[in-house]
C-alpha positions as CSV (number, residue, x, y, z in Angstrom):
1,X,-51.9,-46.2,10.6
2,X,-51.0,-49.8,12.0
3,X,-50.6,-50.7,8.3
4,X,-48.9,-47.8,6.8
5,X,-46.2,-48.2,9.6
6,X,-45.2,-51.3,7.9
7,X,-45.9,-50.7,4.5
8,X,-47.1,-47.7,2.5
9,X,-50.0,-48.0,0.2
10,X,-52.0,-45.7,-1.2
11,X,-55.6,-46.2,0.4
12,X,-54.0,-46.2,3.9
13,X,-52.3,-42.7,2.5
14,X,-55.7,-41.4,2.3
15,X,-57.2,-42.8,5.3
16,X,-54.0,-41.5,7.0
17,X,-54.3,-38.0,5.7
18,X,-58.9,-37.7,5.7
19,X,-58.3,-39.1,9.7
20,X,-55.7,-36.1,10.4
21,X,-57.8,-33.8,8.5
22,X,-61.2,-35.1,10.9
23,X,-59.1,-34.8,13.9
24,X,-58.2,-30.9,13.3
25,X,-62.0,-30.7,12.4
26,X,-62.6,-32.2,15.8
27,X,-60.7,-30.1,17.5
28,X,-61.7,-26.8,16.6
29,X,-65.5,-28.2,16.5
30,X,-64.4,-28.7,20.5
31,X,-63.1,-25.3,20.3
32,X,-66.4,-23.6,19.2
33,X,-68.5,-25.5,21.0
34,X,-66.9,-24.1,24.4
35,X,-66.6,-20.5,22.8
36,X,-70.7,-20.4,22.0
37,X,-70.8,-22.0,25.7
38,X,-69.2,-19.3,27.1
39,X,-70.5,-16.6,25.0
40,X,-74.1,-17.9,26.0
41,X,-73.6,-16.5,29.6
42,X,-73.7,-13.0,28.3
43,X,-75.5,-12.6,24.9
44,X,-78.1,-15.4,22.8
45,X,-76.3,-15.6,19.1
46,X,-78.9,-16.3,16.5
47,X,-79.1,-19.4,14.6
48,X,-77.7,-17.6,11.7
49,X,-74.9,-16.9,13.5
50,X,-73.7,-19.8,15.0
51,X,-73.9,-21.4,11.5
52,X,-72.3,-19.5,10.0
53,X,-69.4,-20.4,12.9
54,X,-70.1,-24.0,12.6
55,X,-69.1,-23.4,8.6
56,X,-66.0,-21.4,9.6
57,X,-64.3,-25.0,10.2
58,X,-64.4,-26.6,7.1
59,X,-63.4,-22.9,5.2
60,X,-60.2,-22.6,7.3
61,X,-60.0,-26.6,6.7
62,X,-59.6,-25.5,2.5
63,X,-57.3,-22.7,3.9
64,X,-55.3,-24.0,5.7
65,X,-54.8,-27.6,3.8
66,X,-53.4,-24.7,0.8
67,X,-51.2,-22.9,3.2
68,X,-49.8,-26.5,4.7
69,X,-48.7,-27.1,1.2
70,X,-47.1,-24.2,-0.2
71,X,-44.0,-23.2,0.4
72,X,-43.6,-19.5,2.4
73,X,-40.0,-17.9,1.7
74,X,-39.4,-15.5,4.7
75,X,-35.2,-13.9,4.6
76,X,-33.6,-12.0,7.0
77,X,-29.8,-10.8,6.9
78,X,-27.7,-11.3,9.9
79,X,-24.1,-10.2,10.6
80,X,-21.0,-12.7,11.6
81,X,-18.2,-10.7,12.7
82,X,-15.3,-11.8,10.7
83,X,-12.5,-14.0,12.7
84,X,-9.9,-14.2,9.4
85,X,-7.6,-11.6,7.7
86,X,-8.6,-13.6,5.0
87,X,-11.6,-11.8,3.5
88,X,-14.2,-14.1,2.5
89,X,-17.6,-13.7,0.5
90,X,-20.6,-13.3,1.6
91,X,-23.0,-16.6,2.5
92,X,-27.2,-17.7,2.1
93,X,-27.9,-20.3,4.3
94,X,-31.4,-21.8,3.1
95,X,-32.7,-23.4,6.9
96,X,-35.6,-25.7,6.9
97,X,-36.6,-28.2,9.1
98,X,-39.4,-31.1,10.4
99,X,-40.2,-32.0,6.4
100,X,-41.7,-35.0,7.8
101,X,-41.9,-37.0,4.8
102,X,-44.4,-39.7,5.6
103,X,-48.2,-40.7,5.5
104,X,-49.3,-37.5,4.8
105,X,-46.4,-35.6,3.5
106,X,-45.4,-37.3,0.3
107,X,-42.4,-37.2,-2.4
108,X,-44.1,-34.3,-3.9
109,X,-43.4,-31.7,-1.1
110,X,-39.5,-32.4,-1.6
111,X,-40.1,-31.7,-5.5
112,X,-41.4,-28.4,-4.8
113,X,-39.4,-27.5,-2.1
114,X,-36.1,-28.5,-4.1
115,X,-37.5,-25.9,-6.9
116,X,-37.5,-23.3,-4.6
117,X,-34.2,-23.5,-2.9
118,X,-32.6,-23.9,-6.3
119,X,-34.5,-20.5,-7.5
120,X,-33.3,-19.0,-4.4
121,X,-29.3,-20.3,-5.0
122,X,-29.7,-19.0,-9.0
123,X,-30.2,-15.3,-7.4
124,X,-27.8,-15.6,-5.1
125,X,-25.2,-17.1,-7.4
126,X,-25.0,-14.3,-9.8
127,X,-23.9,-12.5,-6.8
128,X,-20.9,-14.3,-6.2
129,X,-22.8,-15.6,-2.7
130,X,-21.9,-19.2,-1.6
131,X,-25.2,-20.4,-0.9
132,X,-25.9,-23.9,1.8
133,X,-28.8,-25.5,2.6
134,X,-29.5,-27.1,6.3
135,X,-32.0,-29.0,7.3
136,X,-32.4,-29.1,11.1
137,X,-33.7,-32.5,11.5
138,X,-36.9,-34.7,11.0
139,X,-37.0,-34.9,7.6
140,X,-38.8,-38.2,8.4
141,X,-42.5,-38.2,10.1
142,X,-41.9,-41.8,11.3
143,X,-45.3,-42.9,9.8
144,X,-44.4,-45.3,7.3
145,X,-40.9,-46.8,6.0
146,X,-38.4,-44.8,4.8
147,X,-37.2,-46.8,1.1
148,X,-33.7,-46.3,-0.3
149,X,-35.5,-43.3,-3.0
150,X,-37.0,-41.6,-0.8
151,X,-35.7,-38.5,-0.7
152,X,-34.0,-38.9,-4.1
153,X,-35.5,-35.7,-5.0
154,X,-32.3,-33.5,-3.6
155,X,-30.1,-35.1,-5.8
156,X,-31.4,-32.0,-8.3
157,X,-30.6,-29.9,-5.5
158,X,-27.8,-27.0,-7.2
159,X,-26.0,-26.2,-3.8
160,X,-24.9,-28.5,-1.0
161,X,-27.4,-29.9,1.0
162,X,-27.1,-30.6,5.0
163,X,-28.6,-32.9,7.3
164,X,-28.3,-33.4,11.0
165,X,-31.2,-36.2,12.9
166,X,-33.7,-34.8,15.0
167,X,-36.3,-37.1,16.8
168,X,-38.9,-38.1,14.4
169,X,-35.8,-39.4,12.5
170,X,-35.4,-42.5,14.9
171,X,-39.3,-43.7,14.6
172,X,-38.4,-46.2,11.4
173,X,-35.1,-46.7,12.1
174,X,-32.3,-43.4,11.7
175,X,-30.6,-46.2,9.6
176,X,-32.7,-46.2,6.8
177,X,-32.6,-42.2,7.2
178,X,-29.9,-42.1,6.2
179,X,-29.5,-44.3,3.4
180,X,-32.3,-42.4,1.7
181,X,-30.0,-39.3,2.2
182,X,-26.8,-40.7,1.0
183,X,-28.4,-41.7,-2.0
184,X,-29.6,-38.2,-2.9
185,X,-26.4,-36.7,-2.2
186,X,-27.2,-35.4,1.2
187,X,-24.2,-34.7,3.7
188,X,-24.8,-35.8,7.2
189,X,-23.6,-34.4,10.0
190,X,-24.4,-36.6,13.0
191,X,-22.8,-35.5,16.3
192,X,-19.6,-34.1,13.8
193,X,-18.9,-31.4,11.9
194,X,-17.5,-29.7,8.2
195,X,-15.7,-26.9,7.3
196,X,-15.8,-24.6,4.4
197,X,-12.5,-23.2,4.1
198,X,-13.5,-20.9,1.4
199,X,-15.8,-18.6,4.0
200,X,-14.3,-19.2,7.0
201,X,-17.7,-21.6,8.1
202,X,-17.1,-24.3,10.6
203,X,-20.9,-26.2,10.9
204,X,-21.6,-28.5,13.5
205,X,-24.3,-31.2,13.5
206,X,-25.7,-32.0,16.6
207,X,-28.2,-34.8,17.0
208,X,-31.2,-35.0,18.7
209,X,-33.6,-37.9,19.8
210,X,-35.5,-37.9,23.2
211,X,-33.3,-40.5,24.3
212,X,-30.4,-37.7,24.5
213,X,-32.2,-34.8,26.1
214,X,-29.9,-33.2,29.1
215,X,-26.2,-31.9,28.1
216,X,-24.5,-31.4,31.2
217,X,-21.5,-28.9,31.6
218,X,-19.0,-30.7,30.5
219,X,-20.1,-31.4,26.7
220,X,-17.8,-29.9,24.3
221,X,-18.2,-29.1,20.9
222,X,-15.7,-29.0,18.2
223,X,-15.7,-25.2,17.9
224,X,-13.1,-22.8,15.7
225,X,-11.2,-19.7,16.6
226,X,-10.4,-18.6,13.7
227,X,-14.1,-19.4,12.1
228,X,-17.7,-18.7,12.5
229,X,-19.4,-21.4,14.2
230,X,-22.9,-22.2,13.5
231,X,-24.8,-25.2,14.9
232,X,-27.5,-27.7,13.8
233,X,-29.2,-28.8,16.7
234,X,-33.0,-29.8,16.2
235,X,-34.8,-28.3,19.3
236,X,-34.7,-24.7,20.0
237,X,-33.0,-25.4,23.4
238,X,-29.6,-24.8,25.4
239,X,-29.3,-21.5,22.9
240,X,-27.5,-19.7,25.8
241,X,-25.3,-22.6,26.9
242,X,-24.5,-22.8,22.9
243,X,-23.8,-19.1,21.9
244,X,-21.3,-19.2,25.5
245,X,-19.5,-22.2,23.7
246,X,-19.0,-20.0,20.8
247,X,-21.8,-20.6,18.6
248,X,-22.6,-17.3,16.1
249,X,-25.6,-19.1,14.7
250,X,-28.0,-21.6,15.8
251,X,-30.7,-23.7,13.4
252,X,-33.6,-25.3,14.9
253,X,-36.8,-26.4,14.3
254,X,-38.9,-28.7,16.2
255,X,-41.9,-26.5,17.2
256,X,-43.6,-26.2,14.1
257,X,-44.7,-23.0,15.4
258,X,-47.7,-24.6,17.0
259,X,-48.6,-25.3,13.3
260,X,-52.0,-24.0,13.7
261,X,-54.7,-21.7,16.0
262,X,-54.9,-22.2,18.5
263,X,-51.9,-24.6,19.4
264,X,-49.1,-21.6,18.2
265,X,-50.1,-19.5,21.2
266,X,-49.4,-23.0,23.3
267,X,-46.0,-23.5,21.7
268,X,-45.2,-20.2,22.8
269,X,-46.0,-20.9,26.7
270,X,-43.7,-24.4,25.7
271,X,-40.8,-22.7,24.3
272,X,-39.1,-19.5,24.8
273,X,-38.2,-19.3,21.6
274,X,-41.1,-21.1,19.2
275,X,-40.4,-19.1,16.1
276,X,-38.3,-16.6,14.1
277,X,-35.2,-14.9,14.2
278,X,-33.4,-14.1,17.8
279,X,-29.6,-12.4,18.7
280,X,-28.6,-11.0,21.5
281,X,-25.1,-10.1,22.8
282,X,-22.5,-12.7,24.4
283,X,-19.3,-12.0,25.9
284,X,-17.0,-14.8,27.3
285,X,-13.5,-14.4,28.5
286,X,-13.6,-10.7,27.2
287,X,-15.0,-11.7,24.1
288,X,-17.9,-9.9,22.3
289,X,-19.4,-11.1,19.7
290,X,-23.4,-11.7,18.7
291,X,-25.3,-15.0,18.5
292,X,-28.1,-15.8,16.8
293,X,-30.9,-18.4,16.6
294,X,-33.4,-18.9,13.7
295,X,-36.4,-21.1,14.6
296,X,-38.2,-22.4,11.5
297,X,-41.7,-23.1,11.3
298,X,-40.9,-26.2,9.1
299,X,-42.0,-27.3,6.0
300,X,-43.9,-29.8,6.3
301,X,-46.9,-30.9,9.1
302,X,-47.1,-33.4,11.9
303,X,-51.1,-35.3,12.9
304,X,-53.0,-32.8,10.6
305,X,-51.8,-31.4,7.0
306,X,-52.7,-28.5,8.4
307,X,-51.3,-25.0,9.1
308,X,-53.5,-21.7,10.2
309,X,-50.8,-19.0,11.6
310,X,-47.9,-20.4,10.4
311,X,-46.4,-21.1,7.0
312,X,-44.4,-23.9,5.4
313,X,-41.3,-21.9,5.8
314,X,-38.2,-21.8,3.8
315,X,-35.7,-19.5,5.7
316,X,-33.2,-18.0,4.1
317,X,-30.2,-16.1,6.4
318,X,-28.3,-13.6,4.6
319,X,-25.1,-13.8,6.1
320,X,-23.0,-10.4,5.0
321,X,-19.8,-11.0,6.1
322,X,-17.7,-7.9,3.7
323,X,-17.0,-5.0,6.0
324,X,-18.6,-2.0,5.3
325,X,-21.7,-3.5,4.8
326,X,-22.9,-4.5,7.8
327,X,-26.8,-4.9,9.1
328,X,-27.9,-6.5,12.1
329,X,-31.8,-8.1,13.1
């Protein structure tokens, strides 16, 4: 790891990735052994048993090393009311998150995951649907350097791709982050925002890095009247402080999900919202209108290339704005 932090080489890529994969083995080994421990107060398991228990480790290792590197497409369709005469067309946001190119996750994962979003934006293109892709942050693990190519593989991206930091992003230097992106085409949005005129879309990047945690009541953001407002912020946090500013849609990430059993069910004690799609109704100065926030599981994996319980998610938000049509989750 020592070495891979300066330089990437392909031994220490393996080391890296066979020490994350003994540490998850580790774990759960821990895990069984103080299952059998307990289950030994109350009934004597037979050899047989307990090895076939001990082998359940390295099967959900093969399991979930597959699931850690395929893509999962999971869609939902959401409703914006409409703020302009002007009627606009309908919208796909493709959200993913903590991609965490790095050690373990390589070049390769952006490849695939580039394929997909582009099969997603063919679809929805021949429906006349804008279609954007956001990523909510750590698209960097922060395990080894981040070179000017890096993520050169969403230049072949076929829709406009958008990027806003979230922590891991800062561990080699946002700097070079950035770069990287720039060079593949990527528009940041660092603490500013872009609108798309064309359907009525004001999107606001929000950065995040734990040396910016608290935002106290008097942080404004540049929100629209007369648009939707939908924010990038990495962590799945200040949701109701947010959607009271006037933001319809929130994309996070962050959490992983707890990535694997059983951490997911201690993400969900860590976060009220850990994963999926949430709304609820806001009204502010006699105002109504709903907010939602999508909480990705992330693409990629963080200590262990491992994921049991969760996917790596590409979310796609169907966002039907033409009246008359109108479905809400």
């Amino acid at each position: 790891m020592s070495i891979e932090r300066n330089k990437s080489h392909r031994i220490t890529e393996i080391l890296v990735e066979i020490s994350g994969l003994w540490l998850w083995a580790s774990f759960m080994y821990l895990f069984e052994i103080i299952l059998l421990y307990i289950i030994g107060f109350f009934i004597q398991l037979s050899l047989t048993i307990k090895t076939i228990i001990v082998l359940l480790v390295p099967l959900f290792m093969i399991i979930g090393y597959y699931v850690a590197h395929h893509n999962y497409i999971r869609g939902y369709e959401i409703y914006l009311k409409e703020k302009s005469e002007k009627l606009s067309k309908p919208v796909t946001i493709i959200h993913v998150s903590d991609i965490h190119i790095g050690s373990m996750i390589h070049k390769s994962t952006i490849t695939e995951l580039v394929n997909n979003i582009n099969k997603i934006a063919e679809e929805k293109q021949k429906e006349n649907t804008k279609v954007i892709t956001i990523i909510s942050g750590d698209v960097a693990d922060g395990s080894s350097p981040i070179l000017p190519d890096t993520f050169m593989g969403f230049k072949d991206a076929i829709m406009p791709v958008i990027f806003t930091p979230g922590n891991h992003d800062y561990y080699q230097g946002i700097d070079h982050v950035k770069k990287a992106l720039e060079n593949a085409g990527v528009i940041i949005l660092d603490d500013d925002n872009l609108i798309y005129d064309d359907v009525n879309l004001n999107i606001i990047g929000l950065r995040f890095s734990f040396d910016n945690l608290d935002l106290d009541n008097s942080y404004k953001l540049p929100i629209s009247d007369t648009m939707n407002n939908i924010l990038i912020y990495h962590v799945p946090q200040y949701w109701d402080e947010f959607s009271k500013m006037g933001i319809e849609l929130q994309l996070s990430g962050h959490t992983h999900g707890g990535q694997f059993f059983p951490v997911n069910y201690v993400s969900k004690l860590m976060f009220e919202y850990s994963n999926g799609l949430f709304n609820r109704q806001v009204t502010v100065k006699d105002k109504t209108y709903r907010s939602y926030l999508s909480v990705t599981e992330g693409v990629g994996a963080f200590a262990a290339p491992i994921r049991l319980g969760t996917h790596s998610e590409i979310v796609v938000l169907n966002i039907n704005r033409v009246p008359g049509n109108r479905r809400e989750y």
